[in-house]
C-alpha positions as CSV (number, residue, x, y, z in Angstrom):
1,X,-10.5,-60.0,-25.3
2,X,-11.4,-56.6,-27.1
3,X,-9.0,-53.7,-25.3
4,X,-10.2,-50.0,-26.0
5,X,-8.4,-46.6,-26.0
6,X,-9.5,-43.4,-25.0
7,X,-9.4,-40.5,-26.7
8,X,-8.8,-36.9,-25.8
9,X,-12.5,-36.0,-26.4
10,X,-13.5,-39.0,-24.3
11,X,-14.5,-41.3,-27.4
12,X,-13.6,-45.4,-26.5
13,X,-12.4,-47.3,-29.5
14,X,-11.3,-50.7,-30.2
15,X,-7.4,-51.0,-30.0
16,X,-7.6,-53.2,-33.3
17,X,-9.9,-50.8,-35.1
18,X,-6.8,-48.0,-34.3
19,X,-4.5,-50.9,-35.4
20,X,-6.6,-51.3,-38.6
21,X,-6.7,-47.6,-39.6
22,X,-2.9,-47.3,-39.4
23,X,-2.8,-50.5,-41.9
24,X,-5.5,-49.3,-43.9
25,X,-3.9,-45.7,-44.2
26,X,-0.2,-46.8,-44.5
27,X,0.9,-44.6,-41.5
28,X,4.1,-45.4,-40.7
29,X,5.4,-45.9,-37.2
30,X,7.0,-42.5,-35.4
31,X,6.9,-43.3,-31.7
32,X,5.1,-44.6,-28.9
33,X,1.2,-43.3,-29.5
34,X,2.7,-41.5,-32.6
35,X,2.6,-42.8,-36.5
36,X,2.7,-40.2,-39.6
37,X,0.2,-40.4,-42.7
38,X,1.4,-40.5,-46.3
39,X,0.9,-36.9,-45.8
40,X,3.2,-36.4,-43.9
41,X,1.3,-35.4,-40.9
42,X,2.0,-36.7,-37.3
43,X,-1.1,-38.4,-35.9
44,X,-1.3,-39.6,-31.6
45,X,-3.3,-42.7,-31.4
46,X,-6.2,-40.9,-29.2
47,X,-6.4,-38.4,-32.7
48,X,-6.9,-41.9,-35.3
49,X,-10.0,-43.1,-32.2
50,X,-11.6,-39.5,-32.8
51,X,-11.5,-40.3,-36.4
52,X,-13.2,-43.6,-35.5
53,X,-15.7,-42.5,-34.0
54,X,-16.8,-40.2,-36.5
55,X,-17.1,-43.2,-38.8
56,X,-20.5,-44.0,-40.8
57,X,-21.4,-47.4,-39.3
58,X,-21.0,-49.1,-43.4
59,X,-17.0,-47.2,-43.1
60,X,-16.9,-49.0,-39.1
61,X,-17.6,-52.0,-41.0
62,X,-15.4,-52.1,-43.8
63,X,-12.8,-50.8,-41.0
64,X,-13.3,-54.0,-39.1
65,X,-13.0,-56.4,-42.1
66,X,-9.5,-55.2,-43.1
67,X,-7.0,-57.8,-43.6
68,X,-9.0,-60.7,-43.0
């Protein structure tokens, strides 16, 4: 079953895509809806599906095959 977030800008993203990114990017968990990059910048969940959805298709891709 694929589950998908909304974002504040109205974009829909896979939950595992959002999962992926915060993987991929070693965020580190803050709070519910809340994880902080290596930057040390506080990101909400619906912020990480805008970032999704501005993804090339190829970046999508490589996105989805993280960690398998």
């Amino acid at each position: 079953m694929i589950t998908f977030k909304q974002s504040k800008n109205n974009n829909w993203t896979d939950v595992a895509l959002v999962e992926k990114y915060i993987l991929m990017n070693d965020f580190e968990y803050k709070g519910p809806d809340l994880y902080e990059c290596p930057g040390g910048h506080i990101w909400h969940v619906s912020q990480i599906a805008d970032e999704i959805d501005n993804m090339t298709i190829d970046q999508i891709n490589e996105l989805s095959k993280y960690g398998e």
